[in-house]
C-alpha positions in Angstrom: 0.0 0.0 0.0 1.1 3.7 -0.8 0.3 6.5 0.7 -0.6 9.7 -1.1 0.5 13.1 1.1 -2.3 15.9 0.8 0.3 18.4 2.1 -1.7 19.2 4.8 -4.4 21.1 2.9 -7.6 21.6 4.5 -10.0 22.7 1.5 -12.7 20.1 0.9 -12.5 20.9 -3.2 -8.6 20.2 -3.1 -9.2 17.4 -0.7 -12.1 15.7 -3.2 -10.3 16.8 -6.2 -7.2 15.3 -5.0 -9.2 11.7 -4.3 -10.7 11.6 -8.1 -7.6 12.6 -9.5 -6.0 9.2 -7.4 -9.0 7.3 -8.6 -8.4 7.5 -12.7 -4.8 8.3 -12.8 -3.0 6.4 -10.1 -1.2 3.0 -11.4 -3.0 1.5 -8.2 -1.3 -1.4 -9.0 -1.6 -1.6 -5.1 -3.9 0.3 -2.9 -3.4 3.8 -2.1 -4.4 5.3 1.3 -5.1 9.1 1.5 -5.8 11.1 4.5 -7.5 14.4 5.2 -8.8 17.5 7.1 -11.3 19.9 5.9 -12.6 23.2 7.6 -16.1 23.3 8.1 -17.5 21.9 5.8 -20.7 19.7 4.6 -20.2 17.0 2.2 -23.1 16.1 0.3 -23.5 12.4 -1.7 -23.9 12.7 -4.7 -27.5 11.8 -5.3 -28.6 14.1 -2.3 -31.3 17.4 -3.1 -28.5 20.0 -1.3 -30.7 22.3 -1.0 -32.5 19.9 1.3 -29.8 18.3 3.1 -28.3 22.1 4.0 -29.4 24.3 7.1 -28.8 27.2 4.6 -28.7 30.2 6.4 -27.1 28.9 9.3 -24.4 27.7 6.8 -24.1 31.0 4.9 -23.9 32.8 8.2 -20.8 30.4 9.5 -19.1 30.6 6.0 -19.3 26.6 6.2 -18.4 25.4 2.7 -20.5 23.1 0.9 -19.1 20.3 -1.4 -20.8 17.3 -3.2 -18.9 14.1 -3.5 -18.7 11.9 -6.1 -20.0 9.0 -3.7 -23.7 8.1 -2.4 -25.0 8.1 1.2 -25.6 10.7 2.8 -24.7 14.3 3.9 -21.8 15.1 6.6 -20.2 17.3 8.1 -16.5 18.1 8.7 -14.4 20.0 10.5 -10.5 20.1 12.0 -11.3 17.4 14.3 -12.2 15.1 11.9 -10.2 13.0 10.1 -10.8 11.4 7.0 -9.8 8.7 4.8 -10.2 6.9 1.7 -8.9 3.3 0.3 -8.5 3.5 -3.4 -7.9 0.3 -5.1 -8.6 -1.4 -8.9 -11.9 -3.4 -8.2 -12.0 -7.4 -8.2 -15.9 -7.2 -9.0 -16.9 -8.2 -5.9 -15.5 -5.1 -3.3 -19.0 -2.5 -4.2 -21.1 -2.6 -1.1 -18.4 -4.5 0.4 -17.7 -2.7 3.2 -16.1 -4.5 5.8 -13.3 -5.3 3.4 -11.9 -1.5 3.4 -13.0 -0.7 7.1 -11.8 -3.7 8.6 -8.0 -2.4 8.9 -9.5 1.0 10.5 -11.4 -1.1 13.0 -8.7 -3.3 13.5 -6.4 -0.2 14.4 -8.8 1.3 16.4 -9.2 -1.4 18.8 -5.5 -2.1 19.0 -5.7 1.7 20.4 -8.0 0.4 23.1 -11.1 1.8 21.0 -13.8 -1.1 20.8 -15.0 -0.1 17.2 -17.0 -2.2 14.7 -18.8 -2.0 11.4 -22.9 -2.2 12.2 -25.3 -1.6 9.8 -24.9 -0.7 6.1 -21.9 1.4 6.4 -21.2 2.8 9.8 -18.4 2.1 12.6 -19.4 2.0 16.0 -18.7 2.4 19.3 -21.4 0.1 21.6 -24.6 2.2 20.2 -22.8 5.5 18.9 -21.5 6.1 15.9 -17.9 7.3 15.2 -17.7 7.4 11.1 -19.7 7.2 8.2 -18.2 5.2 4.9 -19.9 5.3 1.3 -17.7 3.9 -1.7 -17.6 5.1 -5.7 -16.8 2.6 -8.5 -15.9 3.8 -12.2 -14.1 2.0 -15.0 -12.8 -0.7 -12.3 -11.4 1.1 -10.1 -13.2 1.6 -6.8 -12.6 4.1 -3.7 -14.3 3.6 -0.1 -13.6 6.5 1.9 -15.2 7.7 5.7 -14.6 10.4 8.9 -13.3 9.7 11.4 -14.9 11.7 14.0 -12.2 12.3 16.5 -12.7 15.6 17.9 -15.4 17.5 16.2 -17.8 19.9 17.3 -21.1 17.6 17.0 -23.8 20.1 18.3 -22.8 21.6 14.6 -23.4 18.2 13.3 -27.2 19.1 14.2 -27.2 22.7 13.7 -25.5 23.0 9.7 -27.9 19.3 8.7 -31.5 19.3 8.0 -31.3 15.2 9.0 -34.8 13.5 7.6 -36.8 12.3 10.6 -37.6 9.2 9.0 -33.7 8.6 9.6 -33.7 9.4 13.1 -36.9 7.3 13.7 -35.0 4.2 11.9 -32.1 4.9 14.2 -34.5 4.5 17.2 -32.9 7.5 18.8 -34.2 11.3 19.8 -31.5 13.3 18.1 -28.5 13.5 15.6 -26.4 14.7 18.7 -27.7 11.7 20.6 -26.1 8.8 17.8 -22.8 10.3 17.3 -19.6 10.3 19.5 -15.9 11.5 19.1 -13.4 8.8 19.1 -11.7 10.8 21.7 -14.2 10.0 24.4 -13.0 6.4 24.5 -9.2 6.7 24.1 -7.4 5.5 27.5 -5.2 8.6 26.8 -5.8 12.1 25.7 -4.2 13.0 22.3 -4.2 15.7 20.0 -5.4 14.7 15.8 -2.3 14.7 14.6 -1.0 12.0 17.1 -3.9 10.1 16.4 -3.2 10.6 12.4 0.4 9.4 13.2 -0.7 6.4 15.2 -3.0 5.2 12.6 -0.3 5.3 10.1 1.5 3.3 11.9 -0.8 0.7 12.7 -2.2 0.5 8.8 1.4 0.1 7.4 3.4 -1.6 10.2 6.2 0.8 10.6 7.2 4.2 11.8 5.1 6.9 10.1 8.5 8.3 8.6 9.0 5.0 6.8 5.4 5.0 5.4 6.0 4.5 1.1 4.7 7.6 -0.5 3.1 8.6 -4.0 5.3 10.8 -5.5 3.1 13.4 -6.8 4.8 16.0 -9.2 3.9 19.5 -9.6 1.9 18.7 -13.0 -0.3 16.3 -11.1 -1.4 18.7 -8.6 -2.3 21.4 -10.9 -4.2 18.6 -12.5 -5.9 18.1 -9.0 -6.6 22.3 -9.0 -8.1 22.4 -11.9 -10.7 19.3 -11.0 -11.4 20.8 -7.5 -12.3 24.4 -9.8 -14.2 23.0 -12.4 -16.2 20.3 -10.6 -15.9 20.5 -6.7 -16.0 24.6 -6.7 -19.1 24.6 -9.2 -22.7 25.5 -8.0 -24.2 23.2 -10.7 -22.0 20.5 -9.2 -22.5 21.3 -5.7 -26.3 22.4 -5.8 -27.9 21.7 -9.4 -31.3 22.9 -9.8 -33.6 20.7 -8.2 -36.7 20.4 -10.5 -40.1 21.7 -10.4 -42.7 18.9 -9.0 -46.1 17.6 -8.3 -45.6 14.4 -7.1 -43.3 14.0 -4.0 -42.7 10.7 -2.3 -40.0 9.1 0.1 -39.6 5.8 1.6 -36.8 3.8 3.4 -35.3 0.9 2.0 -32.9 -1.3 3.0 -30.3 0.2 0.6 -31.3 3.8 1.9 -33.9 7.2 1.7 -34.9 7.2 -2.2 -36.8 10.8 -2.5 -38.6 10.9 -5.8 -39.9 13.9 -7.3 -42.4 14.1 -10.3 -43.2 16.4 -12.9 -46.6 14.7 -14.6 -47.8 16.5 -17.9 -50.7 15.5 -19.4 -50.9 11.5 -18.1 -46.7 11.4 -19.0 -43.7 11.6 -16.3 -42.0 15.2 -17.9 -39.3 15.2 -14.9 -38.2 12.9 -12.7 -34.9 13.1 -9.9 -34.0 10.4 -7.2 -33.0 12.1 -4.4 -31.5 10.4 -1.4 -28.7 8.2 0.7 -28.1 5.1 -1.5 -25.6 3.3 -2.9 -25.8 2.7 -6.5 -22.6 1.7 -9.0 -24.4 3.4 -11.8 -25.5 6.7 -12.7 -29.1 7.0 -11.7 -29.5 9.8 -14.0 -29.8 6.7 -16.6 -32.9 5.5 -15.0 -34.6 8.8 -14.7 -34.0 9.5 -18.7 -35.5 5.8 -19.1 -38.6 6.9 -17.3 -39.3 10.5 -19.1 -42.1 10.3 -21.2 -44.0 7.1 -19.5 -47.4 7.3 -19.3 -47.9 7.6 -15.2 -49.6 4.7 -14.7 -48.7 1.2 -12.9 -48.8 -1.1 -16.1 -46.3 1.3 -17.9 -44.1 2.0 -15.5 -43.9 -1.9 -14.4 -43.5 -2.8 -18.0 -39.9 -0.1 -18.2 -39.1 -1.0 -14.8 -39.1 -5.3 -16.0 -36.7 -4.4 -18.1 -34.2 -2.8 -16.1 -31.6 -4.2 -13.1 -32.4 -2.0 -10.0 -29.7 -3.0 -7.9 -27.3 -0.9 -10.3 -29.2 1.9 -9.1 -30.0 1.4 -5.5 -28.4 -2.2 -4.6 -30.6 -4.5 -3.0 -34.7 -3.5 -4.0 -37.5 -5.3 -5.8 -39.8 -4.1 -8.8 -42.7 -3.8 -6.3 -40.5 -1.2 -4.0 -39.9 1.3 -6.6 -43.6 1.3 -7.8 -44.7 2.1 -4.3 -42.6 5.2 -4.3 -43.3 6.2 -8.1 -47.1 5.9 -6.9 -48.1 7.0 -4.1 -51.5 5.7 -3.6 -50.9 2.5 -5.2 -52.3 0.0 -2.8 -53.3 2.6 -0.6 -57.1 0.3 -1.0 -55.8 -3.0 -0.1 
């Protein structure tokens, strides 16, 4: 494994930049490792409504910067005491969704810290009921990246305060608040520590050696204004970042087991006009395929079935049946049974 050196940079458009540049440029003939800090900031997955995810003006007025990812899930936020990372690797065709794979070497480390952490659920790690990092994972022309915080010393009242988190989330969490799920990992280390000693001692527990000794990328000059130029034409964009969300008359979310899908409609005369799936899921295609597919169908059940037969949902969303999608595309379907 190598590890690539963000120079210490603490802008989330570098920082994402820096991680897609990795992903379709690196050899990767092994994995690489990258580590990083943002100022406040919000990161938003990438099939996420911002606007809805995003305690706007309390964001505007904190000068918290707002970035959208090229991964699903959902929103987070970052700040100095949280340290992320992100395992970038070609793919074997069978690591998408596979989670425990990447995390298992952070839990691993974490515990040998005296941290009792574990992967629960879909994609969090754990301490006993609270949760200390969030991981979602991106797949593109076989290469694959899982990345997560690490949230060792960050400010979680503004975890609540800069996120509009769905309630139907916190209800599935069987909790009362945002605030009341999340911890620090610095609330369970035997000793106090400052981030970077904590940085420094996962290095050395992910690569077995001093953190001094740890192989490094050698990224030239060319490459990072490469990575500039991504983080300014993709990661600093409003279209990117925001988009416009579409006018609609049919709104509808549900929870599945692969995440919140929010659908919005735009129906025309009898025929979908617009459609956008909004939400937390993973998917290792663009759902943007499936929402063309569906423009122009007449709004019924026995059209929309017959496009939806034809097409392998778990691309989109992972693991969801036929039946699932039809109850969010229609609202009131079964609502007589």
């Amino acid at each position: 494994m190598l590890f690539i050196d963000n120079r210490g940079i603490t802008d989330a458009a570098l920082n994402l930049a820096l991680e897609e540049y990795a992903l379709y440029n690196l050899p990767l003939d092994e994995p690489c490792l990258l580590f990083y800090i943002n100022a406040p900031s919000i990161i938003v997955g990438r099939n996420q409504n911002t606007i809805e995810e995003v305690n706007s003006d309390y964001v505007a007025s904190r000068g918290i910067q707002v970035v959208r990812r090229l991964s699903g899930g959902g929103a987070v936020y970052h700040d100095l005491g949280n340290l992320n990372y992100s395992i970038l690797t070609k793919d074997d065709g069978q690591s998408f969704h596979n989670f425990a794979r990447f995390t298992k070497p952070v839990t691993d480390a974490l515990n040998k810290m005296g941290v009792p952490a574990a992967l629960t659920g879909r994609n969090d790690i754990q301490v006993e009921e609270r949760k200390i990092s969030g991981n979602a994972q991106f797949f593109s022309k076989g290469r694959i990246f899982t990345h997560g915080t690490l949230l060792f010393d960050s400010e979680l009242t503004e975890v609540a305060n800069a996120l509009k988190v769905k309630p139907i989330k916190i209800a599935s969490k069987s909790t009362k608040s945002v605030r009341g799920r999340v911890a620090n990992i610095s609330e369970f280390l035997p000793e106090r520590m400052r981030i970077e000693e904590f940085r420094r001692m996962l290095l050395r527990e992910l690569f077995g050696c001093a953190p001094e000794e740890v192989p490094v990328y050698p990224m030239t000059e060319h490459e990072w204004e490469e990575v500039r130029r991504i983080a300014d034409a993709r990661y600093r964009s409003w279209d990117w970042n925001y988009g416009r969300s579409p006018e609609s008359n049919i709104e509808h979310t549900l929870k599945f087991p692969s995440g919140i899908i929010d659908m919005r409609l735009l129906v025309k005369d009898g025929r979908i006009e617009q459609v956008r799936l909004f939400g937390d899921y993973f998917g290792a295609h663009d759902v943007a395929e499936l929402e063309t597919l569906l423009v122009g169908v007449r709004y019924d059940e026995a059209a929309l079935d017959a496009v939806l037969a034809q097409v392998e949902l778990a691309r989109y969303f992972g693991a969801i049946e036929r039946s699932d999608l039809l109850d969010l595309l229609l609202p009131t379907r079964g609502a007589e049974a």
